[in-house]
mmCIF file as gemmi writes it, N, C-alpha and C atoms, coordinates in Angstrom:
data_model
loop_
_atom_site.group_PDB
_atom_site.id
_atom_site.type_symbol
_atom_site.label_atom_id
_atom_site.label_alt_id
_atom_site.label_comp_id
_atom_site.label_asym_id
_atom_site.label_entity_id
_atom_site.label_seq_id
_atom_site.pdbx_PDB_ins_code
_atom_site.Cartn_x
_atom_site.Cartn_y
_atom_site.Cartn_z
_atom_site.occupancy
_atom_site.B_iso_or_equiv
_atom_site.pdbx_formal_charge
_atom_site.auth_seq_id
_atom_site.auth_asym_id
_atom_site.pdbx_PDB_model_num
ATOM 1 N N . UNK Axp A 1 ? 100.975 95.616 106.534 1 0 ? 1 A 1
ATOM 2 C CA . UNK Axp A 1 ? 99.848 94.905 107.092 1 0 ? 1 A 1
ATOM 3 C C . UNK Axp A 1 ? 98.698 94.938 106.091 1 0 ? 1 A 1
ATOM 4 N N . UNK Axp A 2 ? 98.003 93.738 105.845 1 0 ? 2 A 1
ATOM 5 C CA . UNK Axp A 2 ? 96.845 94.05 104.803 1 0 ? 2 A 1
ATOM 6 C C . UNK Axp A 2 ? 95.625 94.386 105.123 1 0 ? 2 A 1
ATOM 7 N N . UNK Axp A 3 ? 95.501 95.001 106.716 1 0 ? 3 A 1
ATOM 8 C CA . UNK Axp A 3 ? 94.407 95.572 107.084 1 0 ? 3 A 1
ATOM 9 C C . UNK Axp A 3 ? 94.937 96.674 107.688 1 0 ? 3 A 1
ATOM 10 N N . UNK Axp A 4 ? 93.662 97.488 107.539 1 0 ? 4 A 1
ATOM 11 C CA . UNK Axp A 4 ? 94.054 99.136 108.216 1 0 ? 4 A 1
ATOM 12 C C . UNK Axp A 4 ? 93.788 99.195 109.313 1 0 ? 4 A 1
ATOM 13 N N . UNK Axp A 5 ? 92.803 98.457 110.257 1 0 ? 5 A 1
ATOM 14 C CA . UNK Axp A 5 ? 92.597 98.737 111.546 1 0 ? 5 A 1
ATOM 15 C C . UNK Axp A 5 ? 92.187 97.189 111.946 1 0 ? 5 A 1
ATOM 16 N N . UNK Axp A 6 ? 92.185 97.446 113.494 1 0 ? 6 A 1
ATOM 17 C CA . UNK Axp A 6 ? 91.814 96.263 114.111 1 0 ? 6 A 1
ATOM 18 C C . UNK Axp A 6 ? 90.405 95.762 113.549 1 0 ? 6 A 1
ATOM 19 N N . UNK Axp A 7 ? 89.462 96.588 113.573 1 0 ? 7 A 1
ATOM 20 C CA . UNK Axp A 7 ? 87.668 96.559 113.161 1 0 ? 7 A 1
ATOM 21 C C . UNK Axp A 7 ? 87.936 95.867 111.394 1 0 ? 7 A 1
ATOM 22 N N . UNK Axp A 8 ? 89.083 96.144 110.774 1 0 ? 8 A 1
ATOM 23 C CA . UNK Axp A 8 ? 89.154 95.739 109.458 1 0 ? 8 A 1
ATOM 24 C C . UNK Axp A 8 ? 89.563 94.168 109.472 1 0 ? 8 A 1
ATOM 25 N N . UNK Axp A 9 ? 90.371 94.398 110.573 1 0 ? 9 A 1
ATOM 26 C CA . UNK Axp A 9 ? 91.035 92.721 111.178 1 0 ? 9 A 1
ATOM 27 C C . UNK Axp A 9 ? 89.361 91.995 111.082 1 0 ? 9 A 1
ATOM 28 N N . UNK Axp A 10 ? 89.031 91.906 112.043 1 0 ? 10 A 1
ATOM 29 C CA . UNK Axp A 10 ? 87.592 91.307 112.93 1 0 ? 10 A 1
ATOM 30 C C . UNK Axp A 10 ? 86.512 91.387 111.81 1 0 ? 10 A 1
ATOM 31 N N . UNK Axp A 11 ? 86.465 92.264 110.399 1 0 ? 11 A 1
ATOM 32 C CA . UNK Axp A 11 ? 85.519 92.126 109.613 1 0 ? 11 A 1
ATOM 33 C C . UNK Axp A 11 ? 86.029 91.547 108.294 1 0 ? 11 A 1
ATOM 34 N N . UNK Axp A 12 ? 87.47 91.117 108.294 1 0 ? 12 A 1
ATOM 35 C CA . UNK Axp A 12 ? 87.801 90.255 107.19 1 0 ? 12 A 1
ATOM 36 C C . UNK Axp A 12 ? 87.43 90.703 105.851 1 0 ? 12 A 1
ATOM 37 N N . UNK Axp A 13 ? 86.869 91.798 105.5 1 0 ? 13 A 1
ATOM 38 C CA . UNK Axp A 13 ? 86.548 92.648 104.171 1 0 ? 13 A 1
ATOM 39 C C . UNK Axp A 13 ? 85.369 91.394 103.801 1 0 ? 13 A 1
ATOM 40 N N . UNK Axp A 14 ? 84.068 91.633 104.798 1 0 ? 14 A 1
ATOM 41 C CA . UNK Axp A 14 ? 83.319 91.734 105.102 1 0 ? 14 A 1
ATOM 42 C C . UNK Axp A 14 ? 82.57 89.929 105.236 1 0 ? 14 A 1
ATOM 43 N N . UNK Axp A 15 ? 83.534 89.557 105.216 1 0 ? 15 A 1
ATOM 44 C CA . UNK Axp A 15 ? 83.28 87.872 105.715 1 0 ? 15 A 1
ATOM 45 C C . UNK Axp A 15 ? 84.171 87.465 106.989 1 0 ? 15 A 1
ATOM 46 N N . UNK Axp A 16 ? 84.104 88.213 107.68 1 0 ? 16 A 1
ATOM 47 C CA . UNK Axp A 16 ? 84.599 87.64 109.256 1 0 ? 16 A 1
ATOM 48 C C . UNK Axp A 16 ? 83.207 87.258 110.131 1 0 ? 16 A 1
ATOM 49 N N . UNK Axp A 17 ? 82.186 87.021 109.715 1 0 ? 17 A 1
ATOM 50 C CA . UNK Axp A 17 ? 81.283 85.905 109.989 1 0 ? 17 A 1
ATOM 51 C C . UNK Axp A 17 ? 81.715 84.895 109.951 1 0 ? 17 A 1
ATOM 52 N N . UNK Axp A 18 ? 81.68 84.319 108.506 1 0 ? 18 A 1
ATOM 53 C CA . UNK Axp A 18 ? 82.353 82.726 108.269 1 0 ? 18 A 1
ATOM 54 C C . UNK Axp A 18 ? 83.437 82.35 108.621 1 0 ? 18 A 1
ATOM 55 N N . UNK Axp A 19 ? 84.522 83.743 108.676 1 0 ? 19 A 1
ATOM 56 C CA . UNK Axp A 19 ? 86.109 83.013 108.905 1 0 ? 19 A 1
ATOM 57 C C . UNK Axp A 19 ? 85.765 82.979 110.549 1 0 ? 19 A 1
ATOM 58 N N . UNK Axp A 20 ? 85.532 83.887 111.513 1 0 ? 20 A 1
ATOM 59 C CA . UNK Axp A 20 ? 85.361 83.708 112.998 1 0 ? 20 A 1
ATOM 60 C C . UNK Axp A 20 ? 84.132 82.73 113.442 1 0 ? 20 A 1
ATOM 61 N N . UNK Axp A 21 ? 83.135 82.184 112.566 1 0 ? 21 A 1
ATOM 62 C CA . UNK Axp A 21 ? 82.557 80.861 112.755 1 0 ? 21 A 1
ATOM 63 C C . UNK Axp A 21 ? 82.974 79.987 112.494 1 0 ? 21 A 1
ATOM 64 N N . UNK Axp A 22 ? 84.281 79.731 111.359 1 0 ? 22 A 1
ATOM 65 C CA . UNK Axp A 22 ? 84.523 78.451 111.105 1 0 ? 22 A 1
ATOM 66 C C . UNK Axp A 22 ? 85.963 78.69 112.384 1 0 ? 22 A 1
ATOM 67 N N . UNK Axp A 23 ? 86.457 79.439 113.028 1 0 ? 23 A 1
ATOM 68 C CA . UNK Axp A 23 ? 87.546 79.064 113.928 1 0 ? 23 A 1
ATOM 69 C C . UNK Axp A 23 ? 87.192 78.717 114.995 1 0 ? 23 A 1
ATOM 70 N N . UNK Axp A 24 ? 85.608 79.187 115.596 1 0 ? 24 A 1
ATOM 71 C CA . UNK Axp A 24 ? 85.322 78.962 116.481 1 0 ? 24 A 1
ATOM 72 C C . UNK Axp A 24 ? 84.717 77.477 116.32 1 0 ? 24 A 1
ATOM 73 N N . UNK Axp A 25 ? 83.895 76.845 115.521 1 0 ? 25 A 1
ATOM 74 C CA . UNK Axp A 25 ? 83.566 75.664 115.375 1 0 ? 25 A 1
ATOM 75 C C . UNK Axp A 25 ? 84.663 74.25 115.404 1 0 ? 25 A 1
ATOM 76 N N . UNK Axp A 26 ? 85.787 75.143 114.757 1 0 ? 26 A 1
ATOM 77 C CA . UNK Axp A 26 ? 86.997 74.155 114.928 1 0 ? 26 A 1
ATOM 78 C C . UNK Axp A 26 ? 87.713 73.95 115.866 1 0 ? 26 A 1
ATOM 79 N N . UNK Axp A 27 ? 87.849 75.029 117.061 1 0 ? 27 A 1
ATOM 80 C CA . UNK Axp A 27 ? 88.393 75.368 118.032 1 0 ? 27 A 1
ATOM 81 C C . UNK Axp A 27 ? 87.132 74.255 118.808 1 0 ? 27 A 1
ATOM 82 N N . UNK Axp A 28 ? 86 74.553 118.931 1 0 ? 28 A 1
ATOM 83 C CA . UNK Axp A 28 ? 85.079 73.837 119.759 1 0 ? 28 A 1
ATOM 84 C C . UNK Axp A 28 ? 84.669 72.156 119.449 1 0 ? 28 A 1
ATOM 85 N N . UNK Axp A 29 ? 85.286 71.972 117.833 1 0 ? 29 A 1
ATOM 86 C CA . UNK Axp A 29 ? 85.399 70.116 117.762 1 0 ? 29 A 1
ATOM 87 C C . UNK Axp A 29 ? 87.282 70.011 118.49 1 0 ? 29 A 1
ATOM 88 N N . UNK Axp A 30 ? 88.036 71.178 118.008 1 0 ? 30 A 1
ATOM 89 C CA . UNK Axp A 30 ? 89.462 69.968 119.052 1 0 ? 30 A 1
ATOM 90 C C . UNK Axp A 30 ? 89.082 69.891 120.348 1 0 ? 30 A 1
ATOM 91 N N . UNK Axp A 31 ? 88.261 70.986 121.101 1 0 ? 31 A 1
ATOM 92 C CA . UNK Axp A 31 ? 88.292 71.114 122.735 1 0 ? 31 A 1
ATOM 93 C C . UNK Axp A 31 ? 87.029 69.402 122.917 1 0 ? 31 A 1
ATOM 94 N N . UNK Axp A 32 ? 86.079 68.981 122.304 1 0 ? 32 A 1
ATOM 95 C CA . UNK Axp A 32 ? 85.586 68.095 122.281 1 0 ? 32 A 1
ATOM 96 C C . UNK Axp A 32 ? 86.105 66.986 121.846 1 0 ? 32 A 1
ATOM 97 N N . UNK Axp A 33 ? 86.983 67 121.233 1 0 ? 33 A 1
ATOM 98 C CA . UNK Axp A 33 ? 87.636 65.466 120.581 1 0 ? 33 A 1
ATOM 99 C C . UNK Axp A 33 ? 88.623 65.601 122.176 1 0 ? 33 A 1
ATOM 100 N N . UNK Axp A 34 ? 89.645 66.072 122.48 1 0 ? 34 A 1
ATOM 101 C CA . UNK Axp A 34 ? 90.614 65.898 123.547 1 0 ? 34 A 1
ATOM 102 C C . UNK Axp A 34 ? 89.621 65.483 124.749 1 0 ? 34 A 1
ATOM 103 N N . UNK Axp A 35 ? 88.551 66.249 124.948 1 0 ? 35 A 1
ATOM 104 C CA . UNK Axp A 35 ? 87.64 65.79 126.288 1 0 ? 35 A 1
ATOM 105 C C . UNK Axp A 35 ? 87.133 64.25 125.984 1 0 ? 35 A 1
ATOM 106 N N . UNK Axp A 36 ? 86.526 63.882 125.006 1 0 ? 36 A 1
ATOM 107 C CA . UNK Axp A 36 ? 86.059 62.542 124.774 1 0 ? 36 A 1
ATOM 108 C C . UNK Axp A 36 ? 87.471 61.537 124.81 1 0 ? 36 A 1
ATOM 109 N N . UNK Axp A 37 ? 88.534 62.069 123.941 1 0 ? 37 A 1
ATOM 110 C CA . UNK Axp A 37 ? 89.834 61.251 124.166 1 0 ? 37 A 1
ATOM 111 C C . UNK Axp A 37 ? 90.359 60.76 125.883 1 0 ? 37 A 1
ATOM 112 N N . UNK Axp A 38 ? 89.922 61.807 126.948 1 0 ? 38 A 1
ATOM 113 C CA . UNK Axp A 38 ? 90.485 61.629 128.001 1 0 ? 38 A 1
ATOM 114 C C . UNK Axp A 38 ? 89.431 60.49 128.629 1 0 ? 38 A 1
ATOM 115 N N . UNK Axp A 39 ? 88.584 60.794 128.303 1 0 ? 39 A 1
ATOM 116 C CA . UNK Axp A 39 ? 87.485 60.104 128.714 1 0 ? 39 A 1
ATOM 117 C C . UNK Axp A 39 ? 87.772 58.763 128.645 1 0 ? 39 A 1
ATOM 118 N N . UNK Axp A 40 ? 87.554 58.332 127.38 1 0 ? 40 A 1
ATOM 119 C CA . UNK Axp A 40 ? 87.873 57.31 127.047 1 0 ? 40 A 1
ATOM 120 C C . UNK Axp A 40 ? 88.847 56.493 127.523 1 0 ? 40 A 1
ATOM 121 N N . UNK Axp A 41 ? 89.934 57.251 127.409 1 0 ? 41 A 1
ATOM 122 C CA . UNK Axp A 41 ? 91.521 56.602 128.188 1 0 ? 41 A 1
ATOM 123 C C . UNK Axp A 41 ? 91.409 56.246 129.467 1 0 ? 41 A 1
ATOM 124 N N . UNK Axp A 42 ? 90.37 57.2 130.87 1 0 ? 42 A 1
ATOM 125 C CA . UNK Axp A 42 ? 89.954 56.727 131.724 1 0 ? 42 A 1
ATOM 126 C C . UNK Axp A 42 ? 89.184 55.5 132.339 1 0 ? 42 A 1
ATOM 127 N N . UNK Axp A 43 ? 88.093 55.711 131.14 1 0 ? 43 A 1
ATOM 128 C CA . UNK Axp A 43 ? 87.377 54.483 131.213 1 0 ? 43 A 1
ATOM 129 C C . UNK Axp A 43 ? 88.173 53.004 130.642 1 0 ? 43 A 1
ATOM 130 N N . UNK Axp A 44 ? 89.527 53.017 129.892 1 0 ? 44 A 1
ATOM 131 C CA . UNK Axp A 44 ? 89.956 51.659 129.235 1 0 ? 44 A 1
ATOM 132 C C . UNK Axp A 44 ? 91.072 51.871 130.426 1 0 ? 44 A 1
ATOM 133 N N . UNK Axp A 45 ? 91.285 52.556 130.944 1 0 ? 45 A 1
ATOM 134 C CA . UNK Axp A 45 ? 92.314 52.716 132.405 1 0 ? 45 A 1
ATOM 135 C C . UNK Axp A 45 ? 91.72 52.05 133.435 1 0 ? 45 A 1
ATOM 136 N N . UNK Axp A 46 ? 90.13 51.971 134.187 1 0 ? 46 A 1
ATOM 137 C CA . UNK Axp A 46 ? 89.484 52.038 135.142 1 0 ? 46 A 1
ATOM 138 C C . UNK Axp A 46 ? 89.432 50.586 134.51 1 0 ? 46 A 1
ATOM 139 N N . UNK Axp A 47 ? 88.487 50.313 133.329 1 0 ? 47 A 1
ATOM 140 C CA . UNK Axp A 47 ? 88.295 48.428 132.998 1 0 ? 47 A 1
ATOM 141 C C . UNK Axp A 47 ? 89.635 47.54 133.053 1 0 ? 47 A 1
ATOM 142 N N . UNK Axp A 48 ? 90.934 47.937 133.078 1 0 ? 48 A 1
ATOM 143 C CA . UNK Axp A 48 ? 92.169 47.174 132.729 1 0 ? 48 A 1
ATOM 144 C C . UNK Axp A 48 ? 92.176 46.764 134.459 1 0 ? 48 A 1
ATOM 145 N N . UNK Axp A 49 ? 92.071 47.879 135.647 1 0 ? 49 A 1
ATOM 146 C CA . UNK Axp A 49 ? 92.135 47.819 136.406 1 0 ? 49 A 1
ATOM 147 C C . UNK Axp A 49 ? 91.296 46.907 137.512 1 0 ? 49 A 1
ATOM 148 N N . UNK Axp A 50 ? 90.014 46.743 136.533 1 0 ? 50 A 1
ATOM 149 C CA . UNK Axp A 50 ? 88.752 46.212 137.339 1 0 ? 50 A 1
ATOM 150 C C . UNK Axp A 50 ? 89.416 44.722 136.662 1 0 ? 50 A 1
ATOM 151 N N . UNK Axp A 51 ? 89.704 44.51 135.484 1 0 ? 51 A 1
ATOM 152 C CA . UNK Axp A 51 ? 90.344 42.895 135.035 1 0 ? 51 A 1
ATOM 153 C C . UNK Axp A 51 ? 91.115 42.903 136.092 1 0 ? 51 A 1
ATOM 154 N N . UNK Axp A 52 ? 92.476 43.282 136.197 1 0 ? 52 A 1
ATOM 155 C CA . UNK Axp A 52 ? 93.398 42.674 136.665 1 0 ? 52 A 1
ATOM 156 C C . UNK Axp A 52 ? 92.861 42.486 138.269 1 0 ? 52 A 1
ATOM 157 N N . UNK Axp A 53 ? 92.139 43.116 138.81 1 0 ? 53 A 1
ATOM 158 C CA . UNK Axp A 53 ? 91.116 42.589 140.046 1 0 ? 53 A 1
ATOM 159 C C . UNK Axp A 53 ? 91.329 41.584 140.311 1 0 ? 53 A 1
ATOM 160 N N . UNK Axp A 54 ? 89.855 41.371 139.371 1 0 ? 54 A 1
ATOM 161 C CA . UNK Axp A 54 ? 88.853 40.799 139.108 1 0 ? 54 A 1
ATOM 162 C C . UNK Axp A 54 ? 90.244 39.115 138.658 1 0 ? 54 A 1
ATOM 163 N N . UNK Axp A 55 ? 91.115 39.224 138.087 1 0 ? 55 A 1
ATOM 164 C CA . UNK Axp A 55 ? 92.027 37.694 138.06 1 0 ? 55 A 1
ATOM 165 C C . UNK Axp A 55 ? 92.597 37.67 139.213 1 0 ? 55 A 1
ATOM 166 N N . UNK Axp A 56 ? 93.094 38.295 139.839 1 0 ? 56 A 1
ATOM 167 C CA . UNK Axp A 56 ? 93.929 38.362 140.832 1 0 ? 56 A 1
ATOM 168 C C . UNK Axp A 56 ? 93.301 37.219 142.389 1 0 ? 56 A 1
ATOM 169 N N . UNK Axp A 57 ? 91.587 38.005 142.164 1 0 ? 57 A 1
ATOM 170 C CA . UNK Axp A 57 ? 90.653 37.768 143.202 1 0 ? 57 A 1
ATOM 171 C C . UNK Axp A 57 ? 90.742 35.555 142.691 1 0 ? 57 A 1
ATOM 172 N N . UNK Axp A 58 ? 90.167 35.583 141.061 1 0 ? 58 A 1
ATOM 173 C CA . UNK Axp A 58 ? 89.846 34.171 140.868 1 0 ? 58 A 1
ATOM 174 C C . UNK Axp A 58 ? 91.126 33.243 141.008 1 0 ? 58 A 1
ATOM 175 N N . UNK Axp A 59 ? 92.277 34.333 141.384 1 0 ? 59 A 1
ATOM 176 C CA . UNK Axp A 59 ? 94.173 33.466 141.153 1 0 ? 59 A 1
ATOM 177 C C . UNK Axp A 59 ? 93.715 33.199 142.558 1 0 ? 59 A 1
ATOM 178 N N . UNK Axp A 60 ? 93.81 33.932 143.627 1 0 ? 60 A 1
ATOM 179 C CA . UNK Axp A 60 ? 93.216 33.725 145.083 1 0 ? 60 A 1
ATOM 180 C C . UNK Axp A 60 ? 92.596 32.989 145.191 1 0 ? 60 A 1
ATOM 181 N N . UNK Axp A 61 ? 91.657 32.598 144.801 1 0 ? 61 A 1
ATOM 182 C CA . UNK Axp A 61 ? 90.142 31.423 145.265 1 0 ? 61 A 1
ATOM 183 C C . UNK Axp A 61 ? 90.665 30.029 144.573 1 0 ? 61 A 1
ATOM 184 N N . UNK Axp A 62 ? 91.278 29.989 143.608 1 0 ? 62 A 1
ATOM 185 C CA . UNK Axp A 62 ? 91.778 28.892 143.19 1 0 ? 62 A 1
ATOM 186 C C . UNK Axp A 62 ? 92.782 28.265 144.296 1 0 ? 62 A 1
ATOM 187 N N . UNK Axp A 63 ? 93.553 28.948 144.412 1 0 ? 63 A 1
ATOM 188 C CA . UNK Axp A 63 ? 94.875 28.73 145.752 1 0 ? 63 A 1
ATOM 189 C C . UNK Axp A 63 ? 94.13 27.877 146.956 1 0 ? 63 A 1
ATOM 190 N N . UNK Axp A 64 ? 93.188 29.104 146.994 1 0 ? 64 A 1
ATOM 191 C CA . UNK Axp A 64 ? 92.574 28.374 148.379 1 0 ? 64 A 1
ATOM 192 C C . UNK Axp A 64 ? 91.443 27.353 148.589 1 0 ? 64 A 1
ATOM 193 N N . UNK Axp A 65 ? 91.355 27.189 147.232 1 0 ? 65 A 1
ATOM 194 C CA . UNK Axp A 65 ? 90.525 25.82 146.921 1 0 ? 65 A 1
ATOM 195 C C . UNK Axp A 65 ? 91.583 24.369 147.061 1 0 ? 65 A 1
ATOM 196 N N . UNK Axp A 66 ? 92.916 24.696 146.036 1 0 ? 66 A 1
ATOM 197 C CA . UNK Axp A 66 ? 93.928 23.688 146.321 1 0 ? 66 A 1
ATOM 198 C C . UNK Axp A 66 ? 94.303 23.494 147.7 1 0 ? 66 A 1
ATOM 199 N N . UNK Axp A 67 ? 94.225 24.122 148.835 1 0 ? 67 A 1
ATOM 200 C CA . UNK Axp A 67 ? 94.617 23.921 150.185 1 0 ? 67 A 1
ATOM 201 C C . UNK Axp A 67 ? 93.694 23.212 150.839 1 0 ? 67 A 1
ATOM 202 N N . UNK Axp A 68 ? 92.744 23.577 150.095 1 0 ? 68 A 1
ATOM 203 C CA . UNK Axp A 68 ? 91.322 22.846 151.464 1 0 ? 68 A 1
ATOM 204 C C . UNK Axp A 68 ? 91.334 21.422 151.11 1 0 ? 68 A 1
């Protein structure tokens, strides 16, 4: 093992500042990229849904314009 103790682990021979800030910063842009990704997918999920409505409603009103 190339460290002698756990405390040697966690202080990285004496830059486990930067290495446990840069994992945590990276860890905290994937947990933000996947949340904005879902997001997103919801919202182009919810608009596909409000189109196909939203034609369905003007396929309807047309119909019942040809009848009258």
């Amino acid at each position: 093992m190339a460290f002698n103790s756990f405390s040697d682990f966690i202080a990285m021979g004496g830059y486990g500042f930067y290495v446990w800030l840069s994992y945590g910063l990276s860890f905290f842009a994937l947990i933000i990229l996947v949340v904005n990704s879902v997001a997103k997918k919801n919202k182009i999920l919810k608009n596909v849904e409000q189109r196909l409505a939203r034609e369905e409603r003007i396929k309807k009103a047309k119909n019942l314009e040809g009848t009258l």
